[in-house]
C-alpha positions as CSV (number, residue, x, y, z in Angstrom):
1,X,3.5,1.0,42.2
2,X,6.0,-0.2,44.7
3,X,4.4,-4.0,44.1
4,X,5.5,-3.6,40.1
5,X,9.2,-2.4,40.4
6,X,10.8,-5.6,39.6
7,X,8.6,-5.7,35.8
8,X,7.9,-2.1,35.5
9,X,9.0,0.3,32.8
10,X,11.6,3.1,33.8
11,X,10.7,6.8,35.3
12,X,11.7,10.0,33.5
13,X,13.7,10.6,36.8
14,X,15.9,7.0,35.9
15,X,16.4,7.5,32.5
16,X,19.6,9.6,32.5
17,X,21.4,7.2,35.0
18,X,20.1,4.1,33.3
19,X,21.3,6.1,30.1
20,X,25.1,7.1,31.6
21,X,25.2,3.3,32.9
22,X,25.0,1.7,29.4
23,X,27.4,4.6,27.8
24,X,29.4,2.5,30.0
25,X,28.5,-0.9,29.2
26,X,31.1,-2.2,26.4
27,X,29.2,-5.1,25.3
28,X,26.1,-2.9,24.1
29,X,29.2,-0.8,22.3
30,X,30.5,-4.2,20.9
31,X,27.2,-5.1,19.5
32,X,26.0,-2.1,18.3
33,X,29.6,-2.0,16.1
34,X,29.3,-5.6,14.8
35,X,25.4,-4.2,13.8
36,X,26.6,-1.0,12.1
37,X,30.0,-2.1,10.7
38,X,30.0,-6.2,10.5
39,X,33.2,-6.1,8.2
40,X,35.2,-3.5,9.4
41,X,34.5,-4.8,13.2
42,X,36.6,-8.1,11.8
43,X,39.4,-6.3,11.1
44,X,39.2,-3.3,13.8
45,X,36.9,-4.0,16.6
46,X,38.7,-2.2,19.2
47,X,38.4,1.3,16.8
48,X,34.8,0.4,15.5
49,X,33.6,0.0,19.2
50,X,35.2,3.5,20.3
51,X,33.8,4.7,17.6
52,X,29.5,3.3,18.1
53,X,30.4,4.3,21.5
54,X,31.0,7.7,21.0
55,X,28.3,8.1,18.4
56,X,25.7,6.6,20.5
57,X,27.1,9.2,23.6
58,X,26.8,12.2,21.1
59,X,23.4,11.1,20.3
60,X,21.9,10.8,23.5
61,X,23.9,13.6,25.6
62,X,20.1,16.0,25.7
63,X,18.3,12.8,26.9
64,X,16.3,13.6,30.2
65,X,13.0,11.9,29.4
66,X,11.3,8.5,27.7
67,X,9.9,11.1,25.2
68,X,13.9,12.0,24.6
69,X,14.6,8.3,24.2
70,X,11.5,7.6,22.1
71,X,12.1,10.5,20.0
72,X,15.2,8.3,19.1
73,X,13.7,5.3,18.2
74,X,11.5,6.8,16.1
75,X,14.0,8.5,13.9
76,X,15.5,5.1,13.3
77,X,12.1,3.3,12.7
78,X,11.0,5.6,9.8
79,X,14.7,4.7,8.2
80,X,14.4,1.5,8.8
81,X,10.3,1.1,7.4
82,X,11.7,2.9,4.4
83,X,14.2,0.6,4.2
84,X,12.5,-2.8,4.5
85,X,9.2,-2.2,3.2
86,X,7.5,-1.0,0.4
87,X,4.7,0.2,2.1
88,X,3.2,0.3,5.5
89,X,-0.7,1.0,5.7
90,X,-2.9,0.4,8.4
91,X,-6.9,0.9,9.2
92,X,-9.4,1.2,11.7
93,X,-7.6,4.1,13.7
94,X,-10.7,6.0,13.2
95,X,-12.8,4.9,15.9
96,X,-10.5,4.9,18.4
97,X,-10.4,7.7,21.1
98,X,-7.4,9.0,21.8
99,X,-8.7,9.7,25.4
100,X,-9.0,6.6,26.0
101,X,-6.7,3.5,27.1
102,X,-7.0,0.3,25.4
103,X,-5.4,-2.9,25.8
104,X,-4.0,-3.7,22.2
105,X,-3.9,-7.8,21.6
106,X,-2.8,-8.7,18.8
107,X,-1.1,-11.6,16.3
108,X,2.6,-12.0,16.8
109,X,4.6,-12.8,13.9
110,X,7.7,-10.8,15.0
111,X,9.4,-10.4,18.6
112,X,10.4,-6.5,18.3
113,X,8.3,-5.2,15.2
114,X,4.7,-6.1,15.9
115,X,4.8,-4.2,19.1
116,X,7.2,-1.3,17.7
117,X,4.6,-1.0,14.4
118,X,1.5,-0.4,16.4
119,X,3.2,2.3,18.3
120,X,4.1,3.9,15.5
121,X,0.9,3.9,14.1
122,X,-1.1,5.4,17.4
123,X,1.3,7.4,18.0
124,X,1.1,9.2,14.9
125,X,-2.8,9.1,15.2
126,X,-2.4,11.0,18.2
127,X,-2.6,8.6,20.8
128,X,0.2,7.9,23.3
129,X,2.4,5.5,23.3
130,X,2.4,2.3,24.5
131,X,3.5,0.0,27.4
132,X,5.0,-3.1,26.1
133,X,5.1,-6.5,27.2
134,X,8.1,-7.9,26.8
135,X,9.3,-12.0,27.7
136,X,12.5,-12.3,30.6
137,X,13.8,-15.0,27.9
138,X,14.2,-12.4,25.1
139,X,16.3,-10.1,28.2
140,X,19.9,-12.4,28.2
141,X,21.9,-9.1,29.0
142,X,21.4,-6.5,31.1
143,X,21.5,-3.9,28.3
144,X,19.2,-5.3,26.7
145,X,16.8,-5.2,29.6
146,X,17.7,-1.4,30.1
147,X,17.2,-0.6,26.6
148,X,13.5,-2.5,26.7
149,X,12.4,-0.7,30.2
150,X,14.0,2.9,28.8
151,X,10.9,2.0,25.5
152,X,8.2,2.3,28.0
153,X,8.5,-2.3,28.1
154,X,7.7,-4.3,31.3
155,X,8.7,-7.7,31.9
156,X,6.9,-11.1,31.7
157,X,8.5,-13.7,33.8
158,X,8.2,-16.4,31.8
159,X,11.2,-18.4,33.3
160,X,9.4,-18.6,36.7
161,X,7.9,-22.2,37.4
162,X,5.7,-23.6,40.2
163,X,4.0,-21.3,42.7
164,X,6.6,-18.5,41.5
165,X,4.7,-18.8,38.1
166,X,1.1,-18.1,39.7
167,X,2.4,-14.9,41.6
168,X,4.1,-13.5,38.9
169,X,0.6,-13.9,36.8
170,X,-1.0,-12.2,39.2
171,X,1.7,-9.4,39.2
172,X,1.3,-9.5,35.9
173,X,-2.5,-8.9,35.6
174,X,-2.3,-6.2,38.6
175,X,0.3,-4.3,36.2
176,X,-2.0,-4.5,33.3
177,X,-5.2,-3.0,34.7
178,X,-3.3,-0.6,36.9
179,X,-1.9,0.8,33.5
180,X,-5.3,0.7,31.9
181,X,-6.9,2.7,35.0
182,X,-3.9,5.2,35.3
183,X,-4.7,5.7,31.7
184,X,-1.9,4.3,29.8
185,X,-2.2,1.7,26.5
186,X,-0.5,-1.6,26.4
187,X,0.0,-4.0,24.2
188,X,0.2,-7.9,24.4
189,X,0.4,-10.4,22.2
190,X,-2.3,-12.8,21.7
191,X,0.0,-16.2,22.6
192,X,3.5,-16.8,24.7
193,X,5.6,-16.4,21.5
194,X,5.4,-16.2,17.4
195,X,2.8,-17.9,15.3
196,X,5.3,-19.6,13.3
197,X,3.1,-21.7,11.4
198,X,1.5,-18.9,10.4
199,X,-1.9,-19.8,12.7
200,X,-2.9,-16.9,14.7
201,X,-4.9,-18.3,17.8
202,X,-5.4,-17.0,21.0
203,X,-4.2,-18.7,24.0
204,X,-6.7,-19.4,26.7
205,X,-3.8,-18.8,29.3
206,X,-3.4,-15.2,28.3
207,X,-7.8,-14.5,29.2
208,X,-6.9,-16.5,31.9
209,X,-3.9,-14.5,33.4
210,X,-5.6,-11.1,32.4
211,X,-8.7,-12.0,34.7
212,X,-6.4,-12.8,37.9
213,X,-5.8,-10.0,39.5
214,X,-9.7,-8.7,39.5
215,X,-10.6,-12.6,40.7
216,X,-8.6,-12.6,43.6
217,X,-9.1,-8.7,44.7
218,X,-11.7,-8.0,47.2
219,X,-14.3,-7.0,43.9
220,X,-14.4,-10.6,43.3
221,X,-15.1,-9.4,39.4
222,X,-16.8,-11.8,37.1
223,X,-14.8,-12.5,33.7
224,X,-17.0,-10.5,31.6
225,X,-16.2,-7.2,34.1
226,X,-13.0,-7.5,33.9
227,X,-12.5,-7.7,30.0
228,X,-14.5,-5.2,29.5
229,X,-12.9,-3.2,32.1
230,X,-9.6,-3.0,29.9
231,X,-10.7,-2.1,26.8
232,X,-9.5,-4.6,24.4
233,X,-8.7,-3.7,21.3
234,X,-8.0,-7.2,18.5
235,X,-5.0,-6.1,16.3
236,X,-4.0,-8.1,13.2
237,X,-0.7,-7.4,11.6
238,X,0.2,-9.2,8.4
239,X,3.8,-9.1,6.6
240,X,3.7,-9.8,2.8
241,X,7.2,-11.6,3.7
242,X,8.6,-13.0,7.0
243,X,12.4,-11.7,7.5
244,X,12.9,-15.2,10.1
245,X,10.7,-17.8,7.3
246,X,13.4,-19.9,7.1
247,X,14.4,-19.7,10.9
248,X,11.2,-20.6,12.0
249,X,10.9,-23.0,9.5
250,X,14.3,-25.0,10.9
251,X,12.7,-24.4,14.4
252,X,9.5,-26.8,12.9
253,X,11.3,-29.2,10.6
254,X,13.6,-30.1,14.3
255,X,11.2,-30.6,16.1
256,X,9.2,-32.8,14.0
257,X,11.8,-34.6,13.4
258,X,14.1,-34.2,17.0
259,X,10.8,-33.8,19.4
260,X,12.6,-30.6,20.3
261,X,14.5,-27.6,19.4
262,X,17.4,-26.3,21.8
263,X,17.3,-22.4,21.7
264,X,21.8,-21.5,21.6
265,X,21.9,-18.0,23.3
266,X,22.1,-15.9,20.2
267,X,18.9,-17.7,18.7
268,X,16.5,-14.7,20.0
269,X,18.9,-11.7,19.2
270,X,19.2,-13.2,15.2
271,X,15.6,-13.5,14.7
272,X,15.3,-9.8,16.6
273,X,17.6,-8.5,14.3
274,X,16.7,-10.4,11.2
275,X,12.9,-9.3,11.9
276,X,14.1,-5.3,12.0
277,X,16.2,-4.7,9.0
278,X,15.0,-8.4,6.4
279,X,12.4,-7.7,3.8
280,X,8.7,-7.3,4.6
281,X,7.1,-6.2,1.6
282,X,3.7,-4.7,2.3
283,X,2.6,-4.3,5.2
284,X,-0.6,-3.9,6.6
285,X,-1.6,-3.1,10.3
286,X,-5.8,-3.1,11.3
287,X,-7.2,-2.1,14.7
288,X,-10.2,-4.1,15.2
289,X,-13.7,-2.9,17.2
290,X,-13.0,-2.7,21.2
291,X,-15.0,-5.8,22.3
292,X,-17.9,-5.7,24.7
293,X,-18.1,-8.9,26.1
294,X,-21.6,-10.5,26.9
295,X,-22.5,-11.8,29.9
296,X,-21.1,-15.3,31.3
297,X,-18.6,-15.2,28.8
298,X,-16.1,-17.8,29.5
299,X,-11.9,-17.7,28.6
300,X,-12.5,-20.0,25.5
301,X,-15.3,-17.2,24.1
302,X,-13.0,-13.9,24.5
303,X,-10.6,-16.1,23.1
304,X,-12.7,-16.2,20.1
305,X,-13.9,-13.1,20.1
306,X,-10.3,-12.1,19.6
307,X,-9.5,-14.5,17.2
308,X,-12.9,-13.8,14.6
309,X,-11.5,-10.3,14.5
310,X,-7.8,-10.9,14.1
311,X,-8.2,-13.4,11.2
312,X,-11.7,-11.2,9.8
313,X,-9.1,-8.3,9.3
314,X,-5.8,-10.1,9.0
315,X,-5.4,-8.7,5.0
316,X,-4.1,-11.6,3.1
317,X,-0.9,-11.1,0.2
318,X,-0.8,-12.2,-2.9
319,X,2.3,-14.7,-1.2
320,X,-0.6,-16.4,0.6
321,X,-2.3,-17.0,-2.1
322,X,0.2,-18.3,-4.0
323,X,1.8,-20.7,-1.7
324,X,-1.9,-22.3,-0.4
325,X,-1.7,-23.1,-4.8
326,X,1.5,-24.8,-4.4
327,X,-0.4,-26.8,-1.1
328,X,-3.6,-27.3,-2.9
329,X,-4.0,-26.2,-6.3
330,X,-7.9,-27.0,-6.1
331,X,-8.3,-25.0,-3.0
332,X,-10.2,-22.4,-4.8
333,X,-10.1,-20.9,-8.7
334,X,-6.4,-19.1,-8.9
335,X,-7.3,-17.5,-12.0
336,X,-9.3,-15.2,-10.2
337,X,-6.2,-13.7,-7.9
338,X,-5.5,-10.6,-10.0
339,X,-9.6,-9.8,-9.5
340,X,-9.7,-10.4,-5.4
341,X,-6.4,-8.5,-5.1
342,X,-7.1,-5.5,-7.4
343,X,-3.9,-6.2,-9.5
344,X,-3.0,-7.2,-12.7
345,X,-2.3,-10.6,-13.9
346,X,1.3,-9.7,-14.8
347,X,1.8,-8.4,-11.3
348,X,0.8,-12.0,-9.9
349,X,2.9,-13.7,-12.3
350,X,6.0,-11.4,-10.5
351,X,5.0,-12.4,-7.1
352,X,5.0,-16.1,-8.2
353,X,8.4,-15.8,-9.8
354,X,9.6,-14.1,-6.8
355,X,8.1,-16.0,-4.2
356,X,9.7,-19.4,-6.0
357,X,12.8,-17.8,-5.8
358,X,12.6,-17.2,-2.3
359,X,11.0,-20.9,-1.6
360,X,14.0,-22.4,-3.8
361,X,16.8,-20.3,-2.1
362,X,15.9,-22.7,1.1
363,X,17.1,-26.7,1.6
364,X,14.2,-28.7,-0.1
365,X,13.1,-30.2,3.9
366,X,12.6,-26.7,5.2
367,X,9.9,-25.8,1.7
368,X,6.7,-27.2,3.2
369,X,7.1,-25.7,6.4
370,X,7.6,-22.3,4.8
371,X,4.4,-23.2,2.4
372,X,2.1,-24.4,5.2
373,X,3.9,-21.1,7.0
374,X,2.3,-18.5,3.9
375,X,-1.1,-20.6,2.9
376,X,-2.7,-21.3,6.7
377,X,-3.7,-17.8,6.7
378,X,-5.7,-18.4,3.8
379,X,-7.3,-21.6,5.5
380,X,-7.6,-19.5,8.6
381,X,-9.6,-17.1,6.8
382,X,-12.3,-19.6,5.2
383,X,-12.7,-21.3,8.8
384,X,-13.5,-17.4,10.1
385,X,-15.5,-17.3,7.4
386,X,-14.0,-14.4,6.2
387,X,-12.3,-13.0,2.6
């Protein structure tokens, strides 16, 4: 392990000392206030702050453990699923064995709650946990990084460049199969950040990075080995509504207008934050087949391997529907919506109103990105060949 310490998760034995430290730390206190109590911090932050900080130390004077600290998080992810959806299902549990470690890939649409929903769901299927891969761009301040390695997260050095990149790939694909072999899940996501055009493809970059560290070790293992040595499980997670729509959307419309868009340092922590407690809707959560790949499979094929299952099982909301009409009312017959989705026609009629109100509530520039944003799952799905 000692070739991980600089990326891996925390111990049991470092969690009450990592714990004590950010007790301690005043800006986690700060920001947990502003969070909790936005108005009364602008009047009293100095009170409000004491205040977070002694209800966080209250709340986490028994913890010894990750299970301690997990048993947390969990208390405040059931409030918060019952508070910003109205339902959370998921599929395809079934046929996976709990004795068994998989590497979950799957779509990312959110930075904290497409990881944080598939551990919930395995975990209360009985499986454990999961280690979590998390970008060094998302970790600005060191409580942040604590708080991410105390959830059982490692670190992906994405802010490395050169030959600094390539060793920390192959750090990086070491960690991985030494947590598949030591028995533990993980979880990655299937492209270096969110599909926020709403086009779930798999980078070739990720195969590619995965396969390192059994290409370079003395095994010499072929592609097609190596995969299949990890287990990999396709994982497609689909929101009815996206909490960040309109950030992402601004994020598109500036670059296709600029050539670029300049992150500011609070850019991540607003979409984390807008992504845990906005509106989702439904939401719907399917674990794929674990893929046995053939032989002289190549990067680009487990790529699509991944992606045929992803977009087969990616279930499609009513939202998608209705905003590919608004792209291309001939794309298919619309009528036939309350049929495919098993609702009524006055229930489709509702999503339309709402979903205009939602699409008119943004500047009229940022509409076709949120449109393109809702519908290319639906174009995603016919190119699959799926339904």
């Amino acid at each position: 392990m000692h070739d991980f310490e600089d990326i891996r998760p925390y111990r049991d034995e470092e969690v009450r000392p990592v714990v004590d430290r950010l007790l301690e730390d005043e800006s986690l206190s700060r920001a947990l206030a502003r969070f909790k109590h936005p108005l009364l911090y602008r009047f009293l932050p100095g009170w409000v702050t004491g205040k977070a900080q002694a209800a966080l130390a209250a709340e986490t004077a028994h913890v010894q453990s990750i299970r301690d600290v997990q048993l947390i998080i969990e208390k405040y992810l059931d409030k918060l699923i019952e508070d910003t959806t109205t339902s959370l299902t998921s599929e395809g549990l079934d046929a996976l064995d709990a004795s068994q470690p998989y590497l979950f890939v799957s779509n990312h649409r959110d930075i904290t709650m497409d990881p944080a929903l598939v551990n919930y769901m395995i975990y209360h299927h009985g499986l454990d946990t999961l280690q979590i891969a998390i970008g060094d761009n998302l970790l600005k301040r060191p409580f942040l990084t604590d708080l991410m390695k105390l959830n059982k997260s490692f670190i992906v050095k994405r802010s490395v460049q050169g030959r600094d990149l390539l060793k920390a790939s192959k750090q990086l694909s070491a960690y991985i199969h030494h947590c598949i072999k030591t028995g533990e899940n993980v979880w990655i996501a299937q492209r270096e950040g969110r599909a926020k055009d709403g086009i779930d493809k798999t980078e070739t970059a990720i195969i590619k990075m995965l396969h390192m560290a059994d290409r370079k070790s003395t095994l010499k293992l072929s592609l097609q080995e190596s995969m299949n040595s990890l287990n990999i499980v396709p994982v497609s997670i689909s929101y009815e509504y996206d909490p960040c729509d309109r950030f992402k959307a601004e994020e598109l419309y500036t670059i296709d207008t600029t050539g670029k868009f300049e992150k500011d340092e609070n850019s991540d922590v607003r979409s984390i934050l807008n992504g845990m407690v906005g509106a989702k809707g439904d939401v719907h959560v399917t674990f794929g087949r674990p893929i046995v790949f053939p032989d002289a499979v190549t990067a680009e094929g487990v790529a699509r391997q991944l992606d045929e299952q992803i977009i087969r099982n990616y279930r499609l909301h009513a939202v998608n529907y209705i905003a590919m009409e608004m792209v291309q009312s001939d794309f298919m017959d619309f009528g036939k919506l309350p049929a495919i989705l098993g609702v009524s026609p006055g229930e489709i009629s509702g999503k339309r109103r709402d979903f205009r109100k939602r699409l008119g509530s943004m500047p009229r520039n940022l509409q076709p990105y949120v449109l393109n944003m809702y519908a290319n799952p639906v174009i995603r799905k016919v190119e699959i060949g799926g339904s």
